[in-house]
C-alpha positions, -999 to 999 in steps of 0.1 A, spaced: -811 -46 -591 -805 -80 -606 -767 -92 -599 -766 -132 -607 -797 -149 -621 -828 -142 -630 -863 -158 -642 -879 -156 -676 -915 -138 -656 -891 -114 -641 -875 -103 -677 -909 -106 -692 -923 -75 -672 -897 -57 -674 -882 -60 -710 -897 -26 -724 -883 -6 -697 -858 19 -713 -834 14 -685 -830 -26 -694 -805 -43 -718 -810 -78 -728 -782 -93 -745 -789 -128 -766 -751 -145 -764 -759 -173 -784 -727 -196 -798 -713 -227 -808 -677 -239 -813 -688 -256 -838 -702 -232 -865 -692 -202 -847 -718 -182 -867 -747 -203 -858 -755 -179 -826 -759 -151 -853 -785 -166 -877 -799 -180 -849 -804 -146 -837 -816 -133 -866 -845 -161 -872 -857 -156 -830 -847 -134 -801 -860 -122 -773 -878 -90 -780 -853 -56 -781 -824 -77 -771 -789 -73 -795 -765 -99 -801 -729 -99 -784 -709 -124 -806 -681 -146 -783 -655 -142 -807 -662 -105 -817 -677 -86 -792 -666 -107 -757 -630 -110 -768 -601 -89 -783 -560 -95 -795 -542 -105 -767 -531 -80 -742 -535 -96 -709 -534 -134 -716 -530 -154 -752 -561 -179 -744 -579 -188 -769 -605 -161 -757 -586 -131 -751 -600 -107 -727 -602 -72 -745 -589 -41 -728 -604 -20 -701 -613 9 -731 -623 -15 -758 -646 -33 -727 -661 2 -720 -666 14 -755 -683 -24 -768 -704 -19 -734 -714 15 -748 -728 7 -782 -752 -17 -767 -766 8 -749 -750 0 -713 -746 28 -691 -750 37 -652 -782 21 -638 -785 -4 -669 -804 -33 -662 -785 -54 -683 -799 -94 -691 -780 -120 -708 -789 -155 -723 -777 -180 -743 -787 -217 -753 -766 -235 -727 -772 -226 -694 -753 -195 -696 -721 -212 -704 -717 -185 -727 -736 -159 -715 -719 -154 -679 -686 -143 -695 -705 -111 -704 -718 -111 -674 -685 -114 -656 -673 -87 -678 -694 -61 -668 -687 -68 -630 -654 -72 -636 -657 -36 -654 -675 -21 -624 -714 -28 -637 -731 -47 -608 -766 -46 -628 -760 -74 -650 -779 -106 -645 -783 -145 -664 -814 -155 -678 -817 -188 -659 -826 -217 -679 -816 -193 -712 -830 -196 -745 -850 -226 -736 -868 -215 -707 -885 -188 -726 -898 -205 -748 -909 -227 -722 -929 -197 -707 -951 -191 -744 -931 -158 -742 -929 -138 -777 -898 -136 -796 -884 -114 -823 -869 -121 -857 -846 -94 -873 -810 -74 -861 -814 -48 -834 -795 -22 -817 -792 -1 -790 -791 39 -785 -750 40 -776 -748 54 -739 -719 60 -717 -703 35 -698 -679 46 -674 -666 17 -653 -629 13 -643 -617 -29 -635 -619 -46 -606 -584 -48 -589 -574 -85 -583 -608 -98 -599 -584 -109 -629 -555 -138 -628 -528 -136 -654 -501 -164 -659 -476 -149 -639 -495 -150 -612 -507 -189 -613 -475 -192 -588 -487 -197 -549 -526 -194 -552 -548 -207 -526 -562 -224 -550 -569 -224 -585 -603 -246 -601 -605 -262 -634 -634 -258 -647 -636 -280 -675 -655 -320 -678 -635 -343 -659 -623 -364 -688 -606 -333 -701 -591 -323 -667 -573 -361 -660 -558 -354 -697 -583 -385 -714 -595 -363 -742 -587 -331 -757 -610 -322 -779 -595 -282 -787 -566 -274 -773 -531 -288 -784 -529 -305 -755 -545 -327 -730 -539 -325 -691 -543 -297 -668 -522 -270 -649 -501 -287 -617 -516 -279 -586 -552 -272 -603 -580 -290 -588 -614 -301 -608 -649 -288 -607 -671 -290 -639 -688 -258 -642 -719 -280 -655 -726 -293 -617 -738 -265 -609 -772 -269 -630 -804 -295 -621 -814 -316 -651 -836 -287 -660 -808 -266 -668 -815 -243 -642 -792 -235 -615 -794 -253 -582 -807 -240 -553 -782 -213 -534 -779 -241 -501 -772 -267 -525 -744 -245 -543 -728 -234 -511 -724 -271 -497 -707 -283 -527 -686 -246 -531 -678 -254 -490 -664 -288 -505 -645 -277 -528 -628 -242 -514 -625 -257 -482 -611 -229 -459 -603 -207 -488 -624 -180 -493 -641 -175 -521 -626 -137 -530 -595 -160 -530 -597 -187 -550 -596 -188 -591 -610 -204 -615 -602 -212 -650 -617 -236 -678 -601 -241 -717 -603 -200 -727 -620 -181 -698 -654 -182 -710 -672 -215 -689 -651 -208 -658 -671 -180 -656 -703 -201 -644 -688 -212 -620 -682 -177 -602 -721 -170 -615 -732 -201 -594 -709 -190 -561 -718 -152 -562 -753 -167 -568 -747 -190 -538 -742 -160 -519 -703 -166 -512 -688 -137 -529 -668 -127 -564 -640 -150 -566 -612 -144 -595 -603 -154 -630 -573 -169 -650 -592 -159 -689 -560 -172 -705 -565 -208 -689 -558 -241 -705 -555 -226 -738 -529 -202 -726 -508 -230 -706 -506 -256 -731 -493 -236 -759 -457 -238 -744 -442 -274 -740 -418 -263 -715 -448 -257 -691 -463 -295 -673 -495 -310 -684 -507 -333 -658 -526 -362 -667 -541 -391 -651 -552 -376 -619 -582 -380 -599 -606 -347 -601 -615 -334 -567 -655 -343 -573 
């Protein structure tokens, strides 16, 4: 079983195997249909498309985030249709160091489905390898997915009050409140602390080695463990590398706040904090 990260050679092998999903998560805030066509024109053979905004979110239940989570059934029936049932091997990539990718992948664990791993390196590295690729839609026989969530895997706003910690996880300049690019707002949540999800990658854009991710987790958490600590970014979707690099690390499943900055910021009556120096 594959639970974090996993190489292009690995996928390669493996990728006609009945029992594997691959999942191409492609997107851009910018043209938010560019993941599609890009999809359509070249994919990794058999794999579907899971759009950000259509398929890895749903109207706010739990949070009001740019990026709502969906519910636990609409979660199990989307995981379903794409063919994701027990003992799935289930791959996801994207074209941006999983940015995108690992909130599918934090999904599924979050729902229960430990088999779910990130294509390190994504898009790119495949084609780096002189691996074939696909043009066209595909799909999936539907199977059954029966997970149940995770208690305490997920952080709402009511319960930002007293954590043992809680990460931002988005670029530094955005954290101290210097540019705000999305949200109507600049600043970050009082209390929050600074770790940009993109430190966890070489200039490669593959993920660092596990010793090298655990001595800058160990800087960060400190004495908190890492079941403990949460993590947020603008809508719940980047924070989520950051728990792919630490459970890749080897530390553990910490938790996460989906609703994040774009959740706090819509009500002026909550703080924005600007001006202050990130932890790294």
């Amino acid at each position: 079983m594959y639970s974090t990260l996993i190489d292009s050679e690995t996928v390669q092998r493996n990728i006609d195997r009945d029992d594997w999903v691959v999942v191409d998560c492609r997107y851009s805030l910018a043209d938010t249909e560019a993941g599609h066509l890009a999809y359509e024109k070249a994919h990794l053979p058999g794999a579907i498309y899971a759009h950000l905004d259509k398929d890895l979110c749903g109207p706010p239940v739990t949070d009001f985030g740019r990026h709502p989570l969906p519910t636990a059934d609409v979660m199990a029936a989307r995981f379903g249709r794409m063919g994701i049932g027990e003992g799935t091997q289930v791959v996801v990539y994207d074209d941006a160091n999983g940015a995108i990718a690992s909130r599918l992948w934090w999904m599924l664990r979050f729902m229960g489905h430990d088999a779910a791993a990130v294509l390190d390196g994504g898009w790119q590295a495949w084609l780096e390898s002189g691996f074939p690729t696909r043009a066209g839609f595909e799909a999936n026989e539907a199977a059954q997915f029966s997970g149940a969530p995770r208690e305490g895997w997920l952080v709402t706003l009511d319960d930002l009050q007293g954590l043992p910690i809680l990460v931002d996880s988005r670029a530094p300049e955005r954290y101290r409140g210097e540019v705000e690019p999305i949200d109507s707002r600049a600043g970050h949540i009082p209390g929050a602390v600074n770790f940009f999800y993109q430190e966890n990658w070489d200039e490669n854009g593959r993920y660092l080695p596990p010793d090298i991710l655990r001595t800058q987790f160990a800087q960060l958490l400190g004495d908190v463990a890492a079941e403990e600590a949460t993590f947020h970014c603008g809508s719940g979707v980047t924070g989520c590398a950051n728990l792919l690099a630490m459970a890749y690390a080897g530390l553990g499943d910490g938790r996460l706040y989906v609703g994040s900055w774009s959740e706090w910021c819509r009500d002026p009556a909550r703080p924005a904090i600007t001006g202050e120096k990130p932890l790294r």
